[in-house]
C-alpha positions in Angstrom: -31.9 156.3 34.9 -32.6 159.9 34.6 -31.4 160.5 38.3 -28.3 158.5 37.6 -27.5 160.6 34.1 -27.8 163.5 36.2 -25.9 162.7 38.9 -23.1 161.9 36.6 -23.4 165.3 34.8 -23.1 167.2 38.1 -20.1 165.4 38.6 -18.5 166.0 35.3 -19.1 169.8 36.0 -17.4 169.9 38.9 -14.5 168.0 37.6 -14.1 170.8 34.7 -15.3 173.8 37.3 -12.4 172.7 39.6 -9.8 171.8 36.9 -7.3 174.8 37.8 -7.9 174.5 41.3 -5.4 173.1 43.7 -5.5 168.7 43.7 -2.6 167.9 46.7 -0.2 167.0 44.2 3.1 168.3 46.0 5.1 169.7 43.1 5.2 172.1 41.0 3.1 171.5 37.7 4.6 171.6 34.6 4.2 174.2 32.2 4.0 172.5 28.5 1.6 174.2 25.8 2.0 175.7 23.1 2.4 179.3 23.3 0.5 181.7 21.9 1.1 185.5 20.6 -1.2 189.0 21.3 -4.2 187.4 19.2 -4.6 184.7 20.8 -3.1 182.4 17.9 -0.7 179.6 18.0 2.6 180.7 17.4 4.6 178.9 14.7 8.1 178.6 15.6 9.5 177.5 13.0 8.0 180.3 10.9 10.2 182.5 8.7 9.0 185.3 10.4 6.9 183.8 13.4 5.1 186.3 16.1 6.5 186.7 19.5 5.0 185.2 22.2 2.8 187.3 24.3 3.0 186.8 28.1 -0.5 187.8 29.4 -2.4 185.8 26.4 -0.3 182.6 27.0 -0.2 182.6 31.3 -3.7 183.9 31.0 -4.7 180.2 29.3 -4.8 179.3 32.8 -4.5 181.9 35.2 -6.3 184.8 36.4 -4.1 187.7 34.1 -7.0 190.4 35.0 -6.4 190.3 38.5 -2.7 191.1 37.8 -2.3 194.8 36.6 -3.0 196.4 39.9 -0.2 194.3 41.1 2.4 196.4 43.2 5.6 195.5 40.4 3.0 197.0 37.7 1.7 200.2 39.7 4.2 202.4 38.5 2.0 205.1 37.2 -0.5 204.1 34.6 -4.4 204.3 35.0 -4.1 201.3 38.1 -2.6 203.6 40.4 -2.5 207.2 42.4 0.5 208.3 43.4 2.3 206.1 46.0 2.1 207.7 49.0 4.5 205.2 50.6 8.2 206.4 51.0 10.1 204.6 48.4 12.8 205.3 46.3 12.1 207.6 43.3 12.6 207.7 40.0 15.4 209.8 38.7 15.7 211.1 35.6 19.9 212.3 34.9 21.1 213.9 32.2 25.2 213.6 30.8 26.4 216.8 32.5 25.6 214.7 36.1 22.5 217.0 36.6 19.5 214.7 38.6 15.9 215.3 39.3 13.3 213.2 40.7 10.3 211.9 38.5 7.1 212.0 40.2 4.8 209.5 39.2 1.7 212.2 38.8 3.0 214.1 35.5 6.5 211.9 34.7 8.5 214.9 35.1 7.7 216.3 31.5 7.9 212.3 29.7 5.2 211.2 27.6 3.7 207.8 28.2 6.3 205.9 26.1 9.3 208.0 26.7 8.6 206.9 30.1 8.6 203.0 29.3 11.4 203.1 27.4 13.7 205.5 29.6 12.9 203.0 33.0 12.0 199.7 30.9 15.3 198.2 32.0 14.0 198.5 35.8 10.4 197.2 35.5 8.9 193.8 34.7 7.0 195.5 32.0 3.0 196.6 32.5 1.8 199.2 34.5 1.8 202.1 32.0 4.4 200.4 29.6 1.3 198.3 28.4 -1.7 200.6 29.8 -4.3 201.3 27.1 -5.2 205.0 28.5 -1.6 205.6 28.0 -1.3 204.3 25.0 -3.9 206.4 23.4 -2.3 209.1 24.0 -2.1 211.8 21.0 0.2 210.4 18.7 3.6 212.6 18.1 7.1 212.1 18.2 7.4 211.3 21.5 5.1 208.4 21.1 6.3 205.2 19.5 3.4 202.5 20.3 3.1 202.0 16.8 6.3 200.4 15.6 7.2 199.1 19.4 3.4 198.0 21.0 3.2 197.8 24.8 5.8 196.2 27.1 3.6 193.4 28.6 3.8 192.4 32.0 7.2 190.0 32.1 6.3 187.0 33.8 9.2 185.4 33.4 11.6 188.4 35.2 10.2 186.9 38.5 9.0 183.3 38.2 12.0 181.8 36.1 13.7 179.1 37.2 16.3 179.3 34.4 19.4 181.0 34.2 17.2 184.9 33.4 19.5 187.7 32.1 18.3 191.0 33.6 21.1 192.8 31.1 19.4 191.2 28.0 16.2 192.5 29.2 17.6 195.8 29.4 19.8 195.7 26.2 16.3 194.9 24.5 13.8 197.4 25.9 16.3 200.2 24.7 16.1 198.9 21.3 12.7 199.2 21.8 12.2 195.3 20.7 9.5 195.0 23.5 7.5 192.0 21.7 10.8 189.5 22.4 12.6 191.2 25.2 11.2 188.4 28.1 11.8 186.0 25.4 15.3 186.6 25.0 16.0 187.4 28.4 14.4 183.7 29.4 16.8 182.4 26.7 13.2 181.4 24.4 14.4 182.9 21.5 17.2 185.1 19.5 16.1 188.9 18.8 17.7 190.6 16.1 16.9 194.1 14.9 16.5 197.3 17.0 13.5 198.8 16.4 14.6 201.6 17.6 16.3 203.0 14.1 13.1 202.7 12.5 10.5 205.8 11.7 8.1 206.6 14.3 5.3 205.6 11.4 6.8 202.2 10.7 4.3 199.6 9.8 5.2 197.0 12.2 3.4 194.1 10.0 5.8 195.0 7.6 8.6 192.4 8.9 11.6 193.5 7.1 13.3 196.7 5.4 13.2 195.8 1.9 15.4 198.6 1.2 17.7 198.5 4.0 19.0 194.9 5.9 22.3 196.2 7.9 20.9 199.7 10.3 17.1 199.8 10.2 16.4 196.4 10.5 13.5 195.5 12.5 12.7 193.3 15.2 13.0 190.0 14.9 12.4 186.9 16.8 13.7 183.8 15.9 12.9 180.9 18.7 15.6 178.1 20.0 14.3 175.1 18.1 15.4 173.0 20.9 13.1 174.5 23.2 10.1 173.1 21.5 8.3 169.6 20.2 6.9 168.5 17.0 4.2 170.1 17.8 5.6 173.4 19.0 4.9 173.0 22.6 8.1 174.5 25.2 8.2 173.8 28.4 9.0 176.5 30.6 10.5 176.0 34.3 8.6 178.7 36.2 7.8 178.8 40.1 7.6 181.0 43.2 10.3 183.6 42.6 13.9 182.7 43.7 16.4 185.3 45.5 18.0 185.5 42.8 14.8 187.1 40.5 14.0 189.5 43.4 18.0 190.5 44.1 18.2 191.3 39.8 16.2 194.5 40.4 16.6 195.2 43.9 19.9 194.5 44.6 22.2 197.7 46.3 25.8 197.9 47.0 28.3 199.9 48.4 30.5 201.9 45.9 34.3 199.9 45.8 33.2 196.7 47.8 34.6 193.5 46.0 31.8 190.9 45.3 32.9 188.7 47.8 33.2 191.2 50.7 29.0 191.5 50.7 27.5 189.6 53.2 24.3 190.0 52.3 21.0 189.6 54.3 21.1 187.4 57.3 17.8 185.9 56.4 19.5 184.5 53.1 22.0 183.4 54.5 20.0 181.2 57.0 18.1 179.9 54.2 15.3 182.0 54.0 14.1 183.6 51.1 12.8 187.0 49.6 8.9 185.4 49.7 8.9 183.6 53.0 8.5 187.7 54.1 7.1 189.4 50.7 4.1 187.6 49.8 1.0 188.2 47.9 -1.8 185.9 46.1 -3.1 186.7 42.5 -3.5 190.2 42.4 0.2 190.1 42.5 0.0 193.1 45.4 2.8 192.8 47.9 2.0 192.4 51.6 5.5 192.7 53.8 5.6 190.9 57.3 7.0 192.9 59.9 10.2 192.4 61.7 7.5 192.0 65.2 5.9 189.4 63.5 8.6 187.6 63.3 11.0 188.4 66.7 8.8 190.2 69.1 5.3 188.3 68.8 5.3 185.5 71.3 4.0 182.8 68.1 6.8 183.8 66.0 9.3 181.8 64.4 12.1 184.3 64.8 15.1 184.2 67.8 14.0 186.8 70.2 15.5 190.0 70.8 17.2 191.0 74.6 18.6 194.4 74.0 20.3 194.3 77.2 20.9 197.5 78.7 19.2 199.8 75.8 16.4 202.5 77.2 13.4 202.0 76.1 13.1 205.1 74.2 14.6 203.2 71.2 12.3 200.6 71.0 9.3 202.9 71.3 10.8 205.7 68.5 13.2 203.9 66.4 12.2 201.0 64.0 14.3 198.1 63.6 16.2 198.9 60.6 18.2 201.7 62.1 20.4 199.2 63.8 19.9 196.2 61.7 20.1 197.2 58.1 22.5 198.7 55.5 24.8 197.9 53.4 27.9 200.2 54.4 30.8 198.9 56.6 29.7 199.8 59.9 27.4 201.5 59.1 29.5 204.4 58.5 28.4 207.1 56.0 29.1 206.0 52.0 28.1 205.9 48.3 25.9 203.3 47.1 24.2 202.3 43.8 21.0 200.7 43.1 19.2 198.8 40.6 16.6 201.5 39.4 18.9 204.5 40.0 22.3 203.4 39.0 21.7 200.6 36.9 24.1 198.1 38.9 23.7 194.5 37.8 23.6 195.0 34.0 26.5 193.6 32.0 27.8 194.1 28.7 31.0 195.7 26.4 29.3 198.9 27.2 29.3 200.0 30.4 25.6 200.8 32.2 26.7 201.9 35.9 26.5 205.4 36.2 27.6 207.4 39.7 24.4 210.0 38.9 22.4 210.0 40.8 24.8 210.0 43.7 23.5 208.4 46.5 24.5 208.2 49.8 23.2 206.1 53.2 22.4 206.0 56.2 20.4 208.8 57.8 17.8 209.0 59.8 14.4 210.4 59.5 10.9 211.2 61.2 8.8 208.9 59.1 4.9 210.2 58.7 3.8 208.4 61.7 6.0 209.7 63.8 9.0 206.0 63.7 12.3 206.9 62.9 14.0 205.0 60.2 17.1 204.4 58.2 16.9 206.2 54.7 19.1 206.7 51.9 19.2 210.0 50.1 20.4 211.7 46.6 21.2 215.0 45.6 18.6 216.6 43.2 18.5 219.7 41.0 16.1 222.9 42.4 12.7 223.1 41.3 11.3 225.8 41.1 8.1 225.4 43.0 9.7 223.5 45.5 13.1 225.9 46.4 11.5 227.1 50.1 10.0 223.3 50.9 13.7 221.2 50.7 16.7 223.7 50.7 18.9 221.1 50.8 18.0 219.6 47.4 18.0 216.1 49.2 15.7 213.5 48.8 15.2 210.6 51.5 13.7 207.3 51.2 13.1 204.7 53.7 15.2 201.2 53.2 15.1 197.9 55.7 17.2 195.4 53.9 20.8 193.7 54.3 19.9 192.9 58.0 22.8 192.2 59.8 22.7 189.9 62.8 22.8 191.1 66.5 26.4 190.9 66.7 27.4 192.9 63.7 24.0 195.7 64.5 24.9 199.4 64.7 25.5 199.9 68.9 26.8 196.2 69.2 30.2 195.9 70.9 32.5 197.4 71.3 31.5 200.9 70.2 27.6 200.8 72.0 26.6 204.3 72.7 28.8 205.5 70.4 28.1 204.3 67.7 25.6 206.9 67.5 26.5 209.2 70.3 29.7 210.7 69.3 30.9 214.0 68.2 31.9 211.9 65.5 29.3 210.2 64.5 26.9 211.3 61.6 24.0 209.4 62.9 21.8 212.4 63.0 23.0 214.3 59.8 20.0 214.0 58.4 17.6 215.6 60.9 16.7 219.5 60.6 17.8 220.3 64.2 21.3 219.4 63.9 22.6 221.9 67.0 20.4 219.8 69.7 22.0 216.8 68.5 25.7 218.4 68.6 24.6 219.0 72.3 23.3 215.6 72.8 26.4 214.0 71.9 28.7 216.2 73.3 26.6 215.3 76.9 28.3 211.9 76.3 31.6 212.9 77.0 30.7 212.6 80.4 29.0 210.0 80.5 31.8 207.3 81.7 32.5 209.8 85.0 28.4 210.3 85.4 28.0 206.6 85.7 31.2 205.9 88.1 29.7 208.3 89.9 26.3 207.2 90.3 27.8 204.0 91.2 29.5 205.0 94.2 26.9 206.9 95.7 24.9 203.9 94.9 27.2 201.7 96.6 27.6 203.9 99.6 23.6 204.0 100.0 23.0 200.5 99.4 25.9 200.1 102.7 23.5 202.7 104.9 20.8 200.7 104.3 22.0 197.4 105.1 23.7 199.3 108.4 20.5 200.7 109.6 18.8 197.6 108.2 20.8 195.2 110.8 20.5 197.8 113.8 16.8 197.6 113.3 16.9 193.2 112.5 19.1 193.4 116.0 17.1 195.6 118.3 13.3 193.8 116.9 15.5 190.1 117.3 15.9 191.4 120.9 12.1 192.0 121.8 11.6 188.7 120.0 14.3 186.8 122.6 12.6 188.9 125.6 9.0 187.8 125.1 10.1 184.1 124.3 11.0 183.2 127.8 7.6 181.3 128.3 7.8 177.4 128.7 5.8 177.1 125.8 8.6 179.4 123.9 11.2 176.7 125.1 8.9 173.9 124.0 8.4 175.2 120.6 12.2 175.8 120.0 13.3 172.3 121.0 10.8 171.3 118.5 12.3 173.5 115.9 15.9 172.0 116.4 14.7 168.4 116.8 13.2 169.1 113.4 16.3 170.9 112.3 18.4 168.0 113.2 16.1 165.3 111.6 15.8 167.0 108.9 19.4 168.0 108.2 20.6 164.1 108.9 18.5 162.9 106.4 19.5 165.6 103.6 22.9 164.8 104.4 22.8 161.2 104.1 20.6 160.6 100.9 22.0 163.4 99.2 25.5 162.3 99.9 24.6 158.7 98.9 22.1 159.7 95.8 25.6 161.7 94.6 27.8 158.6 95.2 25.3 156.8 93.3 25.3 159.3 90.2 21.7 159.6 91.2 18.3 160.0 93.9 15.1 158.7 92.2 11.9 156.9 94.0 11.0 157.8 97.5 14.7 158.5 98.3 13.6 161.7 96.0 10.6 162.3 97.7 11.6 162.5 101.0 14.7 164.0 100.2 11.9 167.0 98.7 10.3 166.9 102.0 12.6 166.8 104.4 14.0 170.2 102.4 10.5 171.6 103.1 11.1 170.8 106.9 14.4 172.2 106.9 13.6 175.1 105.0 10.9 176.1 107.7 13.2 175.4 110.8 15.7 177.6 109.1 12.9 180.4 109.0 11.8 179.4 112.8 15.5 179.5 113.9 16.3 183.0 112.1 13.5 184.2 113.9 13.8 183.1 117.4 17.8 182.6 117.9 18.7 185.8 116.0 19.1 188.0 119.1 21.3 185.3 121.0 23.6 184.5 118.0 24.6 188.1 117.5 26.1 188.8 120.7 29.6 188.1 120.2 31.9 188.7 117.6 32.5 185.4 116.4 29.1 184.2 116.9 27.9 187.0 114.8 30.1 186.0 111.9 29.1 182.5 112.0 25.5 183.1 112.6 26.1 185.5 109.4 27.6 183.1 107.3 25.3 180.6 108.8 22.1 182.6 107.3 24.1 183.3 103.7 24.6 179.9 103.1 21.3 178.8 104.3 19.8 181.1 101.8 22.1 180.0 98.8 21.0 176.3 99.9 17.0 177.4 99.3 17.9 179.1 96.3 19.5 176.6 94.7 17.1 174.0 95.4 14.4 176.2 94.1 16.2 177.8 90.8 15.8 174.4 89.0 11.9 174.1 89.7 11.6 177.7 87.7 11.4 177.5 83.8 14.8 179.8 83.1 17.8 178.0 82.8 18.5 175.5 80.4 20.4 172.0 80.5 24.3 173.9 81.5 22.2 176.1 84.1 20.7 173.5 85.8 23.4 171.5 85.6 25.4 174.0 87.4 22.8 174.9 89.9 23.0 171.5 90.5 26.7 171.1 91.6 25.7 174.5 93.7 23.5 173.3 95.5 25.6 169.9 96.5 28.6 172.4 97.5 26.5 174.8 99.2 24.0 172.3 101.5 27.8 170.8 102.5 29.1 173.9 103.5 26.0 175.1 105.1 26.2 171.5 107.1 29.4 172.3 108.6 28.6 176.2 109.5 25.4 174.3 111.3 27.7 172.4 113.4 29.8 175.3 113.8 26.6 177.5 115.1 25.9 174.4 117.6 29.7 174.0 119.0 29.8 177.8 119.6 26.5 177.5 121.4 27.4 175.0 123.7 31.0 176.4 124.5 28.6 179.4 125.5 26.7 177.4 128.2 29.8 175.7 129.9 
């Protein structure tokens, strides 16, 4: 009794240890429960003046929310993270006369803690330093507003909605500084009125309302869609793996003037694929990107595989794949573009939110730090001080590799090749420091078309010399073969050879005549037929051997006996071809119809060799 009470006990514990683990189920669980707000307590919807729902307490009912902040969305400068070392793009900080300069993550270009979440809330799925608690001790002042706003918490919902999620009501309410119901409204939870951002910097935010004012400072407020909830104030919200769309809100670039529906987009979307099947990560939310190789140059992966026919090898060893295959500009030619984070693209309203500053331009071409080359994208920045004799140019580069374009549309596809990047023209390499080599380097292409017809022709003129010397050399050594072959034995071996030839020639002949009539050679019709080629194949060597010297002596012997050998060699080669794992169905079908024409033709140049002969003797 005991050991059955404690058998059943173990089992109960497992059943509750394992709860949240994975069960087979193939769908995606739904997400009903009652939501909770920063203290952990129910929230009452229906409330005059209910609490907005807090992200991290209400996901973190079931999933591991610790694990999260060091995710790479949330390492944008708060306690979890150095400074990325990785070349991405920057944060720039513009001002309304169209000045620009970058903001390093390390000091935040002169921003305090919260000026910083509120000036690039818009562009960030909240936490990170928005919700850090080192940051948000910093000394109080004007410059800090934690107190009437509270942290930005990490937005769930900006990347696993499977709703309709408005990206510009996410913006519109981090600039008002409503930060508790900015995912909610966004995710289309709840209504927020107010703008907290009219209230005093000491504002008592458990204070709910403005006794004396209800029309300018009016605080947040968050009123919830009744019809999102139960009885018992449960919602149900439709979340999942993020979809193109969640990713494409916030990292979406265009080209300045294209209409909508001139932008192709990534080819991997449009096959199907989507942002995750190459950006994934587990629950520490920290990105891992696949690498184009994984994909189209290991031999296990799933991608079509590359020929680059006719391009050195140089590229392939210095270049990395987006130089070709990415970008977002019309052939790839030199343009404007906007961006997400720098331009605020994709944000909709009566007011307008796409600015020109900072004005950005692709593609170039830099020496990443180990040494690759890649496509970048660079903006104009104002002069710092400690930086004037480092970057003279006031330019700074990032590295991109989106908006791949297939093969066919690639920079150095037909018809411009070479020069798409090697032309006196082409601003390929306007963004390296030696620019004068490059000038050179192009300018070397002019010539290039007369340097390969050259090359050609003194190719072609060689390759003749050889074969000339090539058949003196085949004539004189078929000569000391035909002197030393005078032996009866000699005789006796070459009558051999041609009764073989003959046998084996009459039986090709027939069965591959009649398996063709037949549509068809299967059985021992087919095996015979594979080794009366072997005999035939090994007279043809005998034969070339011993009978070369006496077939060339004449003029028109020698151009039968030529055409005799060409044929016999296309005949080999095209009952070989098909045994060898390179063409497909329309190859070998074709090889197949070769071979029939060819063996035929090579039967009638065999009788030709043979009535030559014999006129010879008489």
């Amino acid at each position: 009794m005991k050991r059955t009470a404690a058998t059943m006990l173990a089992a109960a514990l497992t059943v509750v240890a394992s709860a949240g683990d994975f069960n087979g189920g193939r769908t995606v669980p739904v997400h009903r429960f009652a939501p909770v707000d920063r203290d952990g307590d129910k929230v009452s919807v229906c409330a005059r003046m209910p609490a907005a729902l807090s992200q991290e307490k209400t996901c973190g009912q079931c999933h591991e929310i610790e694990k999260m902040p060091g995710g790479s969305h949330f390492r944008n400068g708060g306690t979890n993270d150095v400074v990325n070392k990785v070349n991405r793009e920057p944060w720039f900080l513009c001002s309304t006369n169209g000045g620009c300069r970058v903001v390093s993550l390390a000091d935040r270009g002169g921003l305090s803690a919260w000026e910083w979440a509120r000036t690039f809330g818009y562009a960030i799925p909240g936490g990170g330093l928005a919700s850090c608690p080192a940051a948000m001790c910093e000394p109080a002042g004007e410059h800090q507003r934690w107190f009437v706003t509270g942290p930005l918490e990490m937005n769930c919902l900006a990347c696993h909605s499977q709703d309709d999620y408005d990206v510009s009501e996410w913006a519109k309410q981090t600039m008002r500084e409503n930060w508790s119901g900015a995912a909610l409204a966004a995710a289309g939870y709840a209504r927020v009125e107010g703008m907290n951002a009219r209230l005093d910097a000491a504002w008592d935010p458990l204070i709910a309302e403005n006794p004396d004012d209800h029309l300018f400072k009016v605080p947040e407020k968050v009123l919830y869609e009744p019809s999102k909830f139960d009885d018992k104030g449960r919602c149900t919200f439709r979340v999942g793996k993020p979809k193109n769309e969640n990713c494409l809100a916030c990292h979406a670039v265009s080209a300045v003037g294209t209409p909508s529906h001139d932008i192709a987009g990534d080819v991997h979307l449009q096959r199907g694929m989507r942002c995750i099947d190459c950006h994934q990560n587990g629950m520490d939310h920290r990105i891992e990107t696949k690498s184009c190789a994984s994909c189209h140059l290991e031999k296990n992966g799933a991608g079509p595989k590359p020929r680059h026919v006719g391009l050195p090898l140089i590229h392939l060893e210095t270049l990395s794949c987006t130089v070709c295959h990415s970008g977002v500009t019309k052939d790839g030619a030199c343009a404007q573009v906007r961006t997400m984070r720098a331009n605020r693209i994709g944000i909709y309203g009566k007011a307008h939110w796409e600015t020109d500053v900072p004005f950005i331009e692709e593609p170039f071409i830099r020496k990443n730090a180990d040494g690759k080359v890649e496509l970048c994208r660079r903006a104009a920045v104002s002069p710092q001080p400690s930086t004037l004799n480092a970057q003279p140019t006031n330019y700074v580069y990032w590295a991109f590799a989106h908006d791949v374009k297939p093969a066919r549309q690639a920079r150095g596809a037909d018809p411009d090749r070479c020069a798409a990047c090697h032309s006196i023209t082409s601003r390929f390499f306007e963004g390296y420091e030696d620019p004068v080599y490059f000038t050179a380097f192009n300018l070397a292409f002019l010539g290039r078309p007369v340097f390969k017809v050259v090359l050609w022709v003194v190719f072609g003129l060689l390759c003749l010399f050889a074969a000339a010397a090539a058949a003196v050399a085949l004539n004189r050594a078929a000569a000391k073969v035909e002197e030393g072959t005078t032996h009866f034995l000699w005789g006796a071996f070459k009558w051999l050879v041609d009764v073989g030839f003959v046998l084996a020639m009459v039986y090709l002949v027939l069965s591959g005549v009649l398996g063709w009539w037949r549509g068809g050679m299967t059985w021992w019709w087919l095996m015979l037929h594979m080794v009366a080629g072997g005999v035939l194949a090994g007279a043809v060597a005998a034969m070339a051997v011993l009978r070369h010297g006496e077939r060339t002596r004449g003029m028109a012997s020698s151009v039968i006996w030529t055409l005799w050998l060409v044929f016999a060699a296309g005949t080999v080669f095209t009952a070989v071809m098909p045994m060898m794992a390179v063409f497909g169905s329309q190859g070998q079908a074709f090889l197949l119809w070769s071979h029939r024409c060819t063996a035929l033709t090579f039967t009638v140049l065999s009788l030709a060799v043979c009535f030559v002969a014999l006129k010879k003797r008489r």
